[in-house]
C-alpha positions in Angstrom: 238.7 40.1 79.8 238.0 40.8 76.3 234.0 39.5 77.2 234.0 42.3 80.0 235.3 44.8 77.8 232.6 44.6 75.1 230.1 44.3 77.5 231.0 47.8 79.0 230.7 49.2 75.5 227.4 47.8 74.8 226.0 49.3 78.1 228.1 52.8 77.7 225.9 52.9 74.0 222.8 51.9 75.5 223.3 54.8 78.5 224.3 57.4 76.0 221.4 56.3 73.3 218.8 55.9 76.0 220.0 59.5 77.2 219.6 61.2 74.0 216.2 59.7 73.5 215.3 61.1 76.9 216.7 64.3 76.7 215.1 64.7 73.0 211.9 63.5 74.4 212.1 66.0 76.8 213.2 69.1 74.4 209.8 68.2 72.2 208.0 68.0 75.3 208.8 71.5 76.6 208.1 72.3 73.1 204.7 71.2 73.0 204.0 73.4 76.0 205.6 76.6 74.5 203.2 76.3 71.7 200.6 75.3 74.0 200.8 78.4 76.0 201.4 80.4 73.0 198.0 79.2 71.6 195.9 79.8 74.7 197.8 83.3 75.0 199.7 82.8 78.0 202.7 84.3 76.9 204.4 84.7 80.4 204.0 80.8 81.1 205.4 80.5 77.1 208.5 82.3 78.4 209.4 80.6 81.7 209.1 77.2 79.9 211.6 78.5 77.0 214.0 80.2 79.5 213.7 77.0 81.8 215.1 74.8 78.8 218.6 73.4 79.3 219.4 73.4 75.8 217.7 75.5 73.3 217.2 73.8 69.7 216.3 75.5 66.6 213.0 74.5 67.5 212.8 75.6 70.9 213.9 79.1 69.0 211.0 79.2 66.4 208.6 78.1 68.6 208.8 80.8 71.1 209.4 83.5 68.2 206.1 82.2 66.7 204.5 82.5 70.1 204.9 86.2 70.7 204.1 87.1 67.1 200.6 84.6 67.8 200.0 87.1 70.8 200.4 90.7 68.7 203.9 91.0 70.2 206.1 91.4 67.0 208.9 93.5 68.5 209.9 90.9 71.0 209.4 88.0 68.4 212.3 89.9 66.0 214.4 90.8 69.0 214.8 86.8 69.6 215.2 86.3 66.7 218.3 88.1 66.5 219.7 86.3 69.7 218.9 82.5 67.9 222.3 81.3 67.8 221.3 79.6 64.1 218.8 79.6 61.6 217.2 77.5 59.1 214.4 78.4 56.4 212.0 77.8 58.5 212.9 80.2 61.2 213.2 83.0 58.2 209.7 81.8 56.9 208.2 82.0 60.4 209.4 85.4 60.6 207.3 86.6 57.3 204.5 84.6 58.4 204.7 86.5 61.9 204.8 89.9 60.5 201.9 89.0 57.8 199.6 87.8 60.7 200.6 91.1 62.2 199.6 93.0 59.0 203.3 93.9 59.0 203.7 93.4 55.4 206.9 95.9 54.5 208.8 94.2 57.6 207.8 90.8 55.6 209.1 92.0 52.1 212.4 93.3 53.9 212.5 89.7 55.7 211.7 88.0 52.1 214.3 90.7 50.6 217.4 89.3 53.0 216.7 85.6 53.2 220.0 83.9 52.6 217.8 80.5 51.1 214.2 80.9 49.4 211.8 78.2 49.0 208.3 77.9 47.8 206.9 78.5 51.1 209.1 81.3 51.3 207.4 83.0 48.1 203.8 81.4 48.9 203.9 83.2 52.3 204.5 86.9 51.0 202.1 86.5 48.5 199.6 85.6 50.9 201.1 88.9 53.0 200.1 90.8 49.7 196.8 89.0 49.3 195.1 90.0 52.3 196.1 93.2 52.4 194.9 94.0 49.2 197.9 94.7 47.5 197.1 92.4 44.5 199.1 93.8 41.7 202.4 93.1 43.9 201.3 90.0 44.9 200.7 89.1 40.9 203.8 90.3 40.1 205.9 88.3 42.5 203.8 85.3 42.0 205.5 85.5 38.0 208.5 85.8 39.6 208.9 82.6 41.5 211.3 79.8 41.1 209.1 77.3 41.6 205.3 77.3 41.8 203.1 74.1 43.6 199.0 73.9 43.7 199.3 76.2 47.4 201.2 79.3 45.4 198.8 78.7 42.2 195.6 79.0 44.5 196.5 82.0 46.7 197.0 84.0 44.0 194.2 82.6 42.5 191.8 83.6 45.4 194.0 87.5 45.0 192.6 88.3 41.8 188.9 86.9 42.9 189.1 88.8 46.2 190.1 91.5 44.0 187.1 91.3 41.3 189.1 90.1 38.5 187.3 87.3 37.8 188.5 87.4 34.1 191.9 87.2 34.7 191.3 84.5 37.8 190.0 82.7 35.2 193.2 83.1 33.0 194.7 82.1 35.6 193.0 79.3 36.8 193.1 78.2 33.1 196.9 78.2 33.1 197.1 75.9 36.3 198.9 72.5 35.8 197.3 70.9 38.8 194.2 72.0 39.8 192.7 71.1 43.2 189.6 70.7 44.9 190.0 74.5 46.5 191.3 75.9 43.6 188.0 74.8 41.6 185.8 75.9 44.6 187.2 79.7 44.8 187.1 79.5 40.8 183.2 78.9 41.3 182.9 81.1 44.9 184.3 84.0 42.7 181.6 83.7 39.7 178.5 83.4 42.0 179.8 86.5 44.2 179.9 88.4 40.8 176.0 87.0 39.5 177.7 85.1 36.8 175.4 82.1 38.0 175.7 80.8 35.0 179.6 80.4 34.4 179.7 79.3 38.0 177.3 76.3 38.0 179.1 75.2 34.4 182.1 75.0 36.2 180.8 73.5 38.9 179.7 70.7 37.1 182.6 70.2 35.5 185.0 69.3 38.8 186.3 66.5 38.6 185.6 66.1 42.8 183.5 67.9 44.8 183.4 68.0 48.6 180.9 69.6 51.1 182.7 73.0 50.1 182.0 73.1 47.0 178.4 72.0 46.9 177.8 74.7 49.8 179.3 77.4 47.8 176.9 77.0 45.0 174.0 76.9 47.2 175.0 79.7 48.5 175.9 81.6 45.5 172.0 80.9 44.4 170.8 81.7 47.4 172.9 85.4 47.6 171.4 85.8 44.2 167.7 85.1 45.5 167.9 82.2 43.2 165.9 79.9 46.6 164.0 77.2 44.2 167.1 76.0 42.8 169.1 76.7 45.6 166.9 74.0 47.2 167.1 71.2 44.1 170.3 71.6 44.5 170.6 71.0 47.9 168.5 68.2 47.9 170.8 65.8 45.8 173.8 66.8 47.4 175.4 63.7 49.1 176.4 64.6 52.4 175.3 68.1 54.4 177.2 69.3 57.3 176.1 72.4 59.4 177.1 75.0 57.0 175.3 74.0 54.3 171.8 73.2 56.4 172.4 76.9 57.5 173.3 78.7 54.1 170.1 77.1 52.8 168.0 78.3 55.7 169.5 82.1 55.6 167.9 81.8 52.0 164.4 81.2 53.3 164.8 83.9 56.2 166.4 86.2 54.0 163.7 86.3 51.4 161.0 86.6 53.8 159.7 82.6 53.1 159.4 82.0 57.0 157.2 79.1 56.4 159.7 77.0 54.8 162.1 78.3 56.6 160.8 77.1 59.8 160.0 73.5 58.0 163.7 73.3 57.1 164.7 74.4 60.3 162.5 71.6 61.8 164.4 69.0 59.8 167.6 69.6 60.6 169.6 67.0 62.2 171.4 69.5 64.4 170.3 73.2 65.4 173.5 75.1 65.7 173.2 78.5 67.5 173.6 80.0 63.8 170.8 78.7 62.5 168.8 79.7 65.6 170.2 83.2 65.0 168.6 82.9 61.4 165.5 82.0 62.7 165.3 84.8 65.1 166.4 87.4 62.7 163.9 86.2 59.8 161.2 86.4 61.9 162.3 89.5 63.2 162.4 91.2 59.7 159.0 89.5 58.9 158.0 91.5 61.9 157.1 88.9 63.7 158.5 89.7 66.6 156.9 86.9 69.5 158.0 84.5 67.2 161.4 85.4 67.4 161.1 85.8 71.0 159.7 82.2 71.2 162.6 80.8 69.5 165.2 83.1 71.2 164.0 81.7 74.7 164.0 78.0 73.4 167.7 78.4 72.1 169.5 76.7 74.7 173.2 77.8 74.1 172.9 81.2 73.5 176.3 83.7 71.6 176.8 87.1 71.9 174.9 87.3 68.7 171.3 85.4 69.3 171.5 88.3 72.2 172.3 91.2 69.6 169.5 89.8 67.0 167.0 89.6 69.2 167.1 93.2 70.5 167.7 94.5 66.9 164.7 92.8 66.3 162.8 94.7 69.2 164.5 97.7 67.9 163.9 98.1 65.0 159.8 97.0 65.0 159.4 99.8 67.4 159.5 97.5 70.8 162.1 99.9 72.2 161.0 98.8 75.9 161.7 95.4 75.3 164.5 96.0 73.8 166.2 97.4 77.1 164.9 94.9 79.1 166.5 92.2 77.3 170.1 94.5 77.3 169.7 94.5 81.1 168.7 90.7 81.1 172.0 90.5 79.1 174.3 92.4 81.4 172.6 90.7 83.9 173.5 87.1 82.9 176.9 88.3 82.3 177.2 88.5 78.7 178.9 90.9 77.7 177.6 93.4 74.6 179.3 93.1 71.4 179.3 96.3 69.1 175.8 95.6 67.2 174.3 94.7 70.2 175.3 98.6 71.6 174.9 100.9 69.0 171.3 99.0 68.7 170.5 99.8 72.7 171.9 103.5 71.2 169.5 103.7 68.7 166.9 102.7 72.1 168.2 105.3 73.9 167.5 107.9 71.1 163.6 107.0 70.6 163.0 107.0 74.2 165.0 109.7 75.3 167.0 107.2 77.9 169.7 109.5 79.0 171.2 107.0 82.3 171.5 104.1 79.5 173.0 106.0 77.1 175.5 107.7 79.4 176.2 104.0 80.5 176.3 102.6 76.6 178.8 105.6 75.9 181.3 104.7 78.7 181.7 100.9 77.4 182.3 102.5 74.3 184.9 104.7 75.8 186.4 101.5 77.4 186.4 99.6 74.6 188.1 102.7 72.7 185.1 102.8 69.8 184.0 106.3 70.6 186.5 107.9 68.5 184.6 105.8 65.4 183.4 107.9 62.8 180.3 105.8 62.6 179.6 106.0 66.7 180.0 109.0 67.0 177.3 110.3 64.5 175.5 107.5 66.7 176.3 109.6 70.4 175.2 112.7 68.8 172.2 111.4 68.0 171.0 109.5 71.2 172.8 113.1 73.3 170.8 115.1 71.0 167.4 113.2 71.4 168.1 113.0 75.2 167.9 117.1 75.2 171.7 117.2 76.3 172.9 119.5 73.6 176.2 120.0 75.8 177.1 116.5 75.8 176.6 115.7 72.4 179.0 118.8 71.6 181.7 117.4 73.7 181.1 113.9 71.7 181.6 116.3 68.1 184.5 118.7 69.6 186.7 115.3 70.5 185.9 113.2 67.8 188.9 113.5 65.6 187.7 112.5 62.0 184.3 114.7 61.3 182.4 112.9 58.4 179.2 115.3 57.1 176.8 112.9 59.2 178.4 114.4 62.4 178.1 117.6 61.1 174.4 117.4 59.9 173.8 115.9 63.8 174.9 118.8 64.7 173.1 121.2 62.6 169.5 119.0 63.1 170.3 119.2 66.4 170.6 122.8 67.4 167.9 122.9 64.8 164.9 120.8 66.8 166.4 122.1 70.0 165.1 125.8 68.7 168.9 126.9 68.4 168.8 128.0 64.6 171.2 131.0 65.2 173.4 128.0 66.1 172.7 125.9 63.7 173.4 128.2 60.9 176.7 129.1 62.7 177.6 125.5 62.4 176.9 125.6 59.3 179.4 128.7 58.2 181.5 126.7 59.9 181.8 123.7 57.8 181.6 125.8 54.4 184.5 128.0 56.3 186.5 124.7 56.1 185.8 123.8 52.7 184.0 120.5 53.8 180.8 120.2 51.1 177.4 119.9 52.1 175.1 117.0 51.2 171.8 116.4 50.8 170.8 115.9 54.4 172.9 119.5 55.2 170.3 121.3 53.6 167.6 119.9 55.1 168.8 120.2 58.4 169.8 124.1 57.9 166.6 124.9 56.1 164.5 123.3 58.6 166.4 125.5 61.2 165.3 128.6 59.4 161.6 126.9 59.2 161.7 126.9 63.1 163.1 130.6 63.5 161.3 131.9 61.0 164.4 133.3 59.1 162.7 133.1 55.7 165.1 135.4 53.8 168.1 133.4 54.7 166.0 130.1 54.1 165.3 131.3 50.4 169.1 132.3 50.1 170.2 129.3 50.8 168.0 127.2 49.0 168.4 129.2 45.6 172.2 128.5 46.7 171.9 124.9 46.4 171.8 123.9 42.7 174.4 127.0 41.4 177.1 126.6 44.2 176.9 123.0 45.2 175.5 121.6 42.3 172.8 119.4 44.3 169.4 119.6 42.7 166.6 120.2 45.6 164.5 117.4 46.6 161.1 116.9 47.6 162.1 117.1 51.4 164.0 120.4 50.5 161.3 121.9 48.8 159.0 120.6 52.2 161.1 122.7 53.9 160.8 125.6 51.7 157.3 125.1 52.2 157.3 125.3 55.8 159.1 128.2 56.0 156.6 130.2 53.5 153.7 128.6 55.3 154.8 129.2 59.0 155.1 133.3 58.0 152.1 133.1 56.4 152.6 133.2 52.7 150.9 130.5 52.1 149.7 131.5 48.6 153.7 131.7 47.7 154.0 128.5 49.4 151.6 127.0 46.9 152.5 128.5 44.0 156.6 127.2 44.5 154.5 123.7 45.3 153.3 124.2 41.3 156.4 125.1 39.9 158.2 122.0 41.5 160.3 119.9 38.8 158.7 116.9 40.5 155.0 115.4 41.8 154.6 116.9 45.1 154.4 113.9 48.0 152.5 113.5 51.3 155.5 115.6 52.9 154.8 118.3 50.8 150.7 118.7 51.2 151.3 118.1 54.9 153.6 120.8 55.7 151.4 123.1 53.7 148.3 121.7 55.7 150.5 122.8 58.8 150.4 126.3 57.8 147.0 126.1 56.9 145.9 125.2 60.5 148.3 127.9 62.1 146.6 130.9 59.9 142.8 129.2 59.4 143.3 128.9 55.6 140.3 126.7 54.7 140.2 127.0 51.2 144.3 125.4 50.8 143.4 123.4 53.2 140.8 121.5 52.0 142.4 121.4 48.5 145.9 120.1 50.5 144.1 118.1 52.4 142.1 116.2 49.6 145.4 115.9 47.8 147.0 114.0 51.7 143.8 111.4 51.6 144.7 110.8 47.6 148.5 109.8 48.0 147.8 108.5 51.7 143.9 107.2 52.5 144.8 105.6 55.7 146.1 108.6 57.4 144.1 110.2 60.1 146.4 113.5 60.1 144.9 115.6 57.2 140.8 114.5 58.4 141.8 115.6 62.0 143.5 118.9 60.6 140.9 119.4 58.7 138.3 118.9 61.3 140.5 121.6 63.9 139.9 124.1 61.2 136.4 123.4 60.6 135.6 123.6 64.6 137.5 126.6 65.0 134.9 128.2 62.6 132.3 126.7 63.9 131.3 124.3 60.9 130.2 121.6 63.1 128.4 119.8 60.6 131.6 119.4 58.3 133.1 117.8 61.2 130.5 115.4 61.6 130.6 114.2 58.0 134.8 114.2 58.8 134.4 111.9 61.5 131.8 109.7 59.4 134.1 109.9 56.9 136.7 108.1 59.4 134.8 105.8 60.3 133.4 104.4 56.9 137.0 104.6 56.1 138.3 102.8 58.8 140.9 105.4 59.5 142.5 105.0 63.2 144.3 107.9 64.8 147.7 106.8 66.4 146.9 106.7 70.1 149.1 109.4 72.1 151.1 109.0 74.4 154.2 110.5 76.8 157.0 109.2 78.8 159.5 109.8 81.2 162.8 107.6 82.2 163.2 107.3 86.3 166.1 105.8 87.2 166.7 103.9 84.1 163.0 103.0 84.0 160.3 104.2 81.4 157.4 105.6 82.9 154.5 105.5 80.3 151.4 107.5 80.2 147.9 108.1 78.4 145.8 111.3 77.9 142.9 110.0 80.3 144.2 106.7 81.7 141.6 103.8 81.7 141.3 101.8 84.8 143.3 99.2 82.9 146.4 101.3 82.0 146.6 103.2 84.9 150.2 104.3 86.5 151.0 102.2 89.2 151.1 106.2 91.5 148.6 107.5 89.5 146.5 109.1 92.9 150.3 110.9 93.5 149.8 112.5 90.1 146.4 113.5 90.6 147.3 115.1 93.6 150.1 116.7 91.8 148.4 117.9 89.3 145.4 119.7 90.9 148.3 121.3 93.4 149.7 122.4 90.4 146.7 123.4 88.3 145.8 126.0 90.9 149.6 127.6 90.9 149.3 128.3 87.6 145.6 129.4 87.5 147.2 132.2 89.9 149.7 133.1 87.5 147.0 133.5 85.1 146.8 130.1 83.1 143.0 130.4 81.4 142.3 126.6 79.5 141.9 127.0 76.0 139.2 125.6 74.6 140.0 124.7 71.0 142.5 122.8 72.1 139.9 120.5 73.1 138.5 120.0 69.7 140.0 116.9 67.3 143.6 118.4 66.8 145.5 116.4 64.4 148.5 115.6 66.9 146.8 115.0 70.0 145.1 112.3 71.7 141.3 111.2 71.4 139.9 113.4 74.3 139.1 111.7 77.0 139.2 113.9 79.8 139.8 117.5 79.7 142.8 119.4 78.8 144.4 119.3 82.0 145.0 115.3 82.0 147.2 115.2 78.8 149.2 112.4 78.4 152.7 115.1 78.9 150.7 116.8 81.5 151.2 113.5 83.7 154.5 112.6 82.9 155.5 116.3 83.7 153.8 116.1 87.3 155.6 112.9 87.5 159.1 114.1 86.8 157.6 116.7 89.9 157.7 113.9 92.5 160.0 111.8 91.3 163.2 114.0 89.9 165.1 115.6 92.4 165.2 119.6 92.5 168.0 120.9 90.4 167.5 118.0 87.5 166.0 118.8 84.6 162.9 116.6 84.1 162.6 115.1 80.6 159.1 114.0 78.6 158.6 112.7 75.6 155.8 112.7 73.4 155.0 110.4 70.2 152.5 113.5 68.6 152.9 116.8 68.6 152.4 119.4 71.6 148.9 121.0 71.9 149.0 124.9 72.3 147.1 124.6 75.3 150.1 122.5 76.9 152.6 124.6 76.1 151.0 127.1 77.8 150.6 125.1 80.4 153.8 123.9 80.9 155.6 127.2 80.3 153.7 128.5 83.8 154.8 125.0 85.6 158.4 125.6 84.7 157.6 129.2 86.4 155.7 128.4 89.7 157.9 125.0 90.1 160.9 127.0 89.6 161.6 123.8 87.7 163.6 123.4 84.2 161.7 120.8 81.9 162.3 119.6 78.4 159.6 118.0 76.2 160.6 116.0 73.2 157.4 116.2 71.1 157.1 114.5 66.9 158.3 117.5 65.5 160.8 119.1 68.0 162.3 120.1 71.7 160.9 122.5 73.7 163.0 124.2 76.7 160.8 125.5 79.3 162.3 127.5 81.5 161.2 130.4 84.3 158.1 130.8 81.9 159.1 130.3 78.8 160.3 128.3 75.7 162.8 128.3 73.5 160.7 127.7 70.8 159.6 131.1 70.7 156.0 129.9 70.9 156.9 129.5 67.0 156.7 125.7 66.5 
């Protein structure tokens, strides 16, 4: 009896033990998964796995609280935290920690504030709240504060005062340490080299008593930041073991001083090309300018990021490949990668040069989407690509919404009314922002005195310019006195133009002598001219614009001989003029043209145009269009002519935009030179006999045609 009693216990205690270890099992099972789900941001699954649980532990609790406050949810992390029927430290420490991952860091200091039971992680964690939100001085001052300090508390506050560039008292600091680890003497040497003190840094760094992988690549990399490569490299070379980082902080040295040759050899001994180091490659070679390189390597990397894609096309951005450039964005889109933010504002910047309204429209909405257009930053950006797209009312929308104005948006604005031949405008926009008290900078001026250059409002120009120094205190610069002398030249008082060029503070540059050669060529001053000119081939030998302005001036007298020794001159001198050129965006696709297209670079329609053109050609011969023939001489902005005036390089794209852009669009050109007169003449009859609006985007501003005329005035 007694026998069968005590073995009824026995199995009773093995039942109830083997039940708890199930059930317990089970609890840090469903656990597992609330975390799980928490981490991989599936908060809903998170939830029905918590409300599912039989029995909630204090673990159960903290996990799910920690879950919504992982997934930017810090309302409904609090509001269950008020419903956990207990809690220990830990729950109140994951509570800070929530709201400091949140950037909540007043809700963590009233947290800290009502904590029943403190410990070091307690203190460690607001400190770290403080830390990385700057707020170093209250961070420092409850570091002093605390109970009890251990090596975690010591080096967070540490890393404070070095984030904070007080390396002095981070040294004080560190100094006063009782245990010092492995971190602590890495952010001590991380801080010196971000400061220059190479010196201090690499003392200490000998010094530590261990060093890992961290510490070696932090020196290395504070030599290379300091473009210190040679003993980047020594270094480098004796350190024991190398992981990925390190491989790649040395190779960013290379790229980013331009050695692409041992770059690449490092690059080619690498025992693992990660896709950072491929982005390295791609962007040295890209700033090296050379650009198939780059491409070479971009096509051979086989996983590819967001950013190998963004590098490249900066790299075809900004060495001028602009085409490229969108083919590889529509590649992009096309692969299903989607743009990051350096990747669009570079296709932005593409959209600008070439006048790409469709992409730019499309660039703006993903902006929109992605709630970035109401940046500062990007919306100086839309101004820019609306305003060299010719839509003047779009990129006033962009400047009328964006809340926060900055003076770059306001400058885009002034520039932009200001190329558009708007200077009434532009100087209205100006009143505006000195109605609101918001000061003008540097670029302000240029932009508004460049808008009286254009209208020819040379009293207000002079006004505003003898404003600058006693009102705003900014001294004029050599672009603002470039302007001055653009506006003197264009209304013909080109002597006063010249004598405000000798009474400059500082030595006039290439900007100055050529806006004075511009005047020259308008009125036929040969005498400045030559003298301006001489001064242009001085500062700048290789340019072909003051020869070729020259030689206009000389042919339009009739000194034919001068313009033969011009050209010889050329020649000897191996002076190239910039081939010209025009385009036109159909349907999201840039249509390029020559002045007297070769066999070889023929438009794929070209018989269309020619047919176009000759239907047009007699129109306007009816409404009176006579060539002019000193167009046809060496101008200094037009192409080498090959064929006669009528086949201009925007005289083609024009007729294209005929066939090709329905009636009722405006058809947009761009030009890389300036506009001959005899074009503009030209053009201004199309827009009347087409009954067609077109805008031409030349080097040096917009011109509006419409019903037979410009809005330039015919004063550009």
């Amino acid at each position: 009896m007694l026998l069968r009693l005590a073995l009824q216990m026995i199995q009773r205690r093995f039942l109830l033990i083997h039940c708890r270890t199930y059930c317990s099992n089970v609890a840090i099972s469903e656990n597992r998964h609330i975390a799980r789900y928490g981490r991989l941001g599936q908060i809903d699954n998170a939830r029905q796995v918590f409300d599912g649980l039989r029995e909630k532990n204090i673990v159960s609790w903290n996990s799910i609280v920690a879950c919504y406050f992982q997934n930017n949810q810090p309302t409904e992390a609090r509001n269950l935290f008020e419903q956990m029927p207990e809690r220990s430290t830990v729950s109140w420490n994951g509570l800070i920690s929530g709201y400091v991952k949140n950037r909540m860091v007043k809700d963590a200091r009233e947290v800290f504030d009502k904590m029943p039971v403190r410990n070091v992680i307690s203190w460690t964690a607001m400190i770290r709240g403080y830390v990385e939100e700057g707020l170093v001085s209250e961070a420092e001052t409850l570091f002093w504060k605390m109970p009890v300090r251990n090596v975690v508390s010591w080096t967070v506050m540490l890393g404070g005062l070095i984030q904070d560039n007080q390396i002095d008292k981070a040294r004080q600091l560190f100094d006063t340490m009782p245990l010092k680890d492995v971190v602590a003497w890495t952010s001590m040497v991380g801080g010196y080299s971000q400061t220059g003190r190479l010196a201090e840094a690499r003392q200490l760094f000998d010094e530590m008593p261990e060093k890992n992988v961290v510490s070696w690549t932090t020196m290395i990399s504070g030599y290379v930041q300091h473009h210190h490569v040679d003993i980047a490299r020594k270094l480098f070379e004796v350190m024991p073991n190398k992981n990925e980082v390190s491989w790649t902080a040395m190779l960013m040295g290379y790229t980013q001083s331009g050695r692409m040759t041992d770059a690449m050899d490092l690059f080619n001994a690498m025992p693992y090309k990660s896709v950072v180091s491929c982005n390295a490659m791609i962007l040295g070679f890209g700033q090296n300018g050379e650009v198939e390189k780059a491409r070479n390597l971009f096509d051979q990397t086989p996983e590819k990021d967001n950013a190998t894609w963004s590098t490249m096309i900066k790299t075809y951005e900004k060495q001028g490949f602009e085409l490229q450039a969108l083919r590889l964005f529509t590649l992009m889109q096309s692969q299903g990668v989607k743009p990051n933010f350096p990747s669009l504002i570079s296709i932005l910047s593409v959209c600008s040069t070439l006048a790409s309204l469709d992409h730019g429209r499309q660039i703006h909405s993903q902006l929109v989407k992605t709630l970035c257009d109401t940046d500062v930053y990007v919306g100086s950006v839309l101004i820019t690509m609306y305003v060299k797209c010719g839509d003047l009312v779009k990129a006033k929308t962009v400047f009328d919404k964006s809340p926060n104005k900055d003076i770059v948006m306001w400058n885009s604005m002034i520039s932009g009314y200001s190329q558009h031949g708007l200077g009434e405008k532009s100087l209205e926009i100006f009143e505006k922002l000195r109605s609101l008290k918001i000061l003008p900078d540097d670029v302000t001026f240029v932009a508004v005195l460049s808008a009286c250059s254009y209208t020819g409002q040379i009293d207000k120009g002079l006004e505003i310019f003898n404003s600058m120094k006693p009102i705003y205190s900014i001294d004029p610069k050599t672009t603002h006195y470039a302007c001055m002398v653009d506006l003197l030249g264009r209304c013909g008082r080109i002597n006063e133009a010249m004598d405000l060029i000798t009474k400059m503070p500082m030595d006039p540059d290439a900007i100055i002598w050529g806006s004075l050669m511009g005047a020259c060529r308008i009125h036929m001053n040969l005498e400045i001219a030559e003298f301006a000119a001489n001064k242009l081939v001085h500062l700048e030998p290789k340019n072909s614009g003051p020869y070729i302005l020259l030689s206009n001036i000389y042919a339009s007298k009739g000194k034919w001989s001068e313009v033969a020794d011009l050209r010889k001159r050329m020649r000897s001198e191996k002076v190239k003029k910039s081939p010209g050129c025009s385009w036109i965006v159909i349907e999201k696709e840039v249509h390029m043209f020559r002045g007297g297209e070769s066999e070889n670079n023929r438009h794929r329609e070209y018989g269309l145009i020619m047919e176009m053109l000759e239907y047009i050609g007699g129109l306007i011969k009816e409404a009176g269009y006579c060539p002019d023939g000193k167009f046809a001489l060496h101008d200094v902005d037009e192409e080498d002519k090959l064929h006669s005036l009528g086949y201009h390089s925007e005289r083609l794209a024009v007729a294209y935009g005929i066939l090709k852009v329905p009636e009722g669009m405006v058809i947009r050109v761009m030009k890389n030179l300036r506009v001959c007169g005899d074009c503009h003449s030209a053009v201004k009859l199309i827009s009347k006999v087409m009954s067609r609006e077109i805008v031409l985007r030349d080097a040096n501003r917009f011109h509006h045609f419409k019903d037979g005329s410009c809005s330039c005035r015919d004063y550009w």
